[in-house]
N, C-alpha and C positions, 0 to 999 in steps of 0.2 A: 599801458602807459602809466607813470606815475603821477599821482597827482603832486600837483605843484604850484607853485605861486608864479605869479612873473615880473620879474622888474626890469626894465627898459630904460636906458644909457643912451642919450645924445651923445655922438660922436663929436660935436662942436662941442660939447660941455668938457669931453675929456680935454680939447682942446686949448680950452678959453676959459674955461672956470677950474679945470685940479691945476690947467699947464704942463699937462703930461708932453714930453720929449716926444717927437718924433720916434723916435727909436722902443720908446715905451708903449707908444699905441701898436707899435707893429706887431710885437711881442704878444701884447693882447688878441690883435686880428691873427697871430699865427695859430692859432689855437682853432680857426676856421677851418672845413673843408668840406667843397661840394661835387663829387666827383660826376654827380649826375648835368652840373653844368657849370662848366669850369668859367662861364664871362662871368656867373658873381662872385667868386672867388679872384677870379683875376682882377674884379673892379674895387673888390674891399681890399686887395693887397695893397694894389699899386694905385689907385686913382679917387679912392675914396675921401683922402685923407685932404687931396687935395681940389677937390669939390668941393668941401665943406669954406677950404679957406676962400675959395672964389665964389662960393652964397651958389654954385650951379645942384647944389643936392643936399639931400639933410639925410644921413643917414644913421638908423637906431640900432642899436642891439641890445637883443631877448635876453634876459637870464632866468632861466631855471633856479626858482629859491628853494630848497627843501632839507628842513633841518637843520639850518643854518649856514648851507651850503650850499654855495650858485657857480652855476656852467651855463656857458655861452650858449645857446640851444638855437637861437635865429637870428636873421638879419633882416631888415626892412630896408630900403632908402627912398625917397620921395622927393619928387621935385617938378616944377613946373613944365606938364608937356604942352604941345600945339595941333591942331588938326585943322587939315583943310577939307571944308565938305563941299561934295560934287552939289553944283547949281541946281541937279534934279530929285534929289534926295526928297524922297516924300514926305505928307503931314504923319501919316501910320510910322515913318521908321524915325521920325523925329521924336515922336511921342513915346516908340519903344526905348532910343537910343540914350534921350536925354530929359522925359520926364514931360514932355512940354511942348507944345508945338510953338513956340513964341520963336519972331525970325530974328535969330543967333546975328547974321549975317553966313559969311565963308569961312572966317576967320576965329575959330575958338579955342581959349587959352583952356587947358585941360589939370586936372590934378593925378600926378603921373606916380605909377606907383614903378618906379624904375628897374630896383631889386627884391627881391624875395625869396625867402629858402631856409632853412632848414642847417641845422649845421651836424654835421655825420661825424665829426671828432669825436673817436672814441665813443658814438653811437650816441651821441648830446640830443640828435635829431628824433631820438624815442621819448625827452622829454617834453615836446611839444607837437603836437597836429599841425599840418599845413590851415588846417578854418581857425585853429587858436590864433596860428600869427598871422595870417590876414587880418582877421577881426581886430588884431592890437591898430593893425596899420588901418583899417577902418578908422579909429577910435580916434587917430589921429589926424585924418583926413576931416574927420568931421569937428575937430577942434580947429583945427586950422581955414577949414572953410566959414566959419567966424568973422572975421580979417580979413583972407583972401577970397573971395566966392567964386565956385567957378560948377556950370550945373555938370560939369561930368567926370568920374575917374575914369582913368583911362592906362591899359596895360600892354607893352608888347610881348611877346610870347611865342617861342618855337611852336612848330608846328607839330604837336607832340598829340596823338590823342589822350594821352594821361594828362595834361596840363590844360587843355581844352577842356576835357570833363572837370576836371577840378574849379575851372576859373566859369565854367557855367554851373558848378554848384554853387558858386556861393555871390551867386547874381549877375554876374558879367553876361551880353549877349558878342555873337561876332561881329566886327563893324565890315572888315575888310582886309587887305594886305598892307603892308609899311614895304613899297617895293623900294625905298632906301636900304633896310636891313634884309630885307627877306623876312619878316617877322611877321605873324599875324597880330592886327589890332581889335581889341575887348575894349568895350565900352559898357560903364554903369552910370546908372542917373544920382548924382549924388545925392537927390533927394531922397532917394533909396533907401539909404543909411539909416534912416527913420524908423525902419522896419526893419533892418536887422537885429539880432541880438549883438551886444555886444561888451566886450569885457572892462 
């Protein structure tokens, strides 16, 4: 992989602070593509742009700087999730889940890491690791958890064993299923963050 620097774009910025057109950002996101999972490509096409306008998601993207020369290499987006936990949930799976056995209540507001990936354009996805762009969107969680607190990230996730292995290397444990989506749900204590390295 090459090494490289990374500079990170708010979508809202492109937004609200250059004023880029509609039509301009899309041009930008065309340059995306994730054939291994087409809902984040479908969501940064079509649905990205307008999440940002309705405050429902903040979503960044990675550039690969090297040489004076930057490609889009990942995407992140982050937004407030929710979890409802079972009445019987123990003090052990509290303390694994969320750092802490202090009673939450049922009702916990979560820091969601909505999208993640890699961008395969023209093979962009060789200039960054999946723990690099995690780690950015760590970096960001934990800037954000500042202002907003909330003690858990929290991810959904097909039920891929490549994406499980990956989301339990770099600290997520399993909580359970999202029988909404089909989707399995990851949980990290965000107090965690503490201990990771990060960029």
């Amino acid at each position: 992989m090459n090494k490289s620097v990374y500079k990170t774009v708010c979508l809202n910025d492109l937004i609200y602070k250059l004023k880029l057109s509609n039509d301009d950002i899309q041009k930008i996101l065309a340059e995306f593509s994730c054939p291994l999972n087409k809902d984040v490509e479908y969501f940064l096409k079509l649905k990205a742009i307008e999440f940002e306008k309705v405050n429902l998601a903040r979503t960044y993207l990675v550039y690969a700087i090297n040489n004076n020369d930057s490609k889009l290499c990942g995407v992140y987006s982050l937004a407030s999730g929710h979890l409802v936990l079972d009445s019987k949930i123990s003090r052990a799976q509290k303390k694994k889940f969320f750092g802490t056995t202090y009673s939450f209540g049922r009702h916990i507001n979560t820091h969601l890491i909505g999208q993640l990936s890699e961008n395969y354009h023209n093979n962009y996805n060789q200039l960054i690791s999946g723990t690099s762009l995690i780690e950015l969107a760590f970096h960001r969680i934990k800037e954000k958890n500042k202002y907003s607190p909330s003690p858990i990230i929290h991810i959904d996730c097909k039920n891929e064993s490549k994406l499980r292995k990956f989301y339990e290397s770099v600290g997520f444990s399993y909580f359970g299923k999202n029988q909404d989506k089909d989707l399995l749900i990851y949980l990290m204590p965000t107090k965690k963050l503490d201990s990771v390295s990060l960029k």
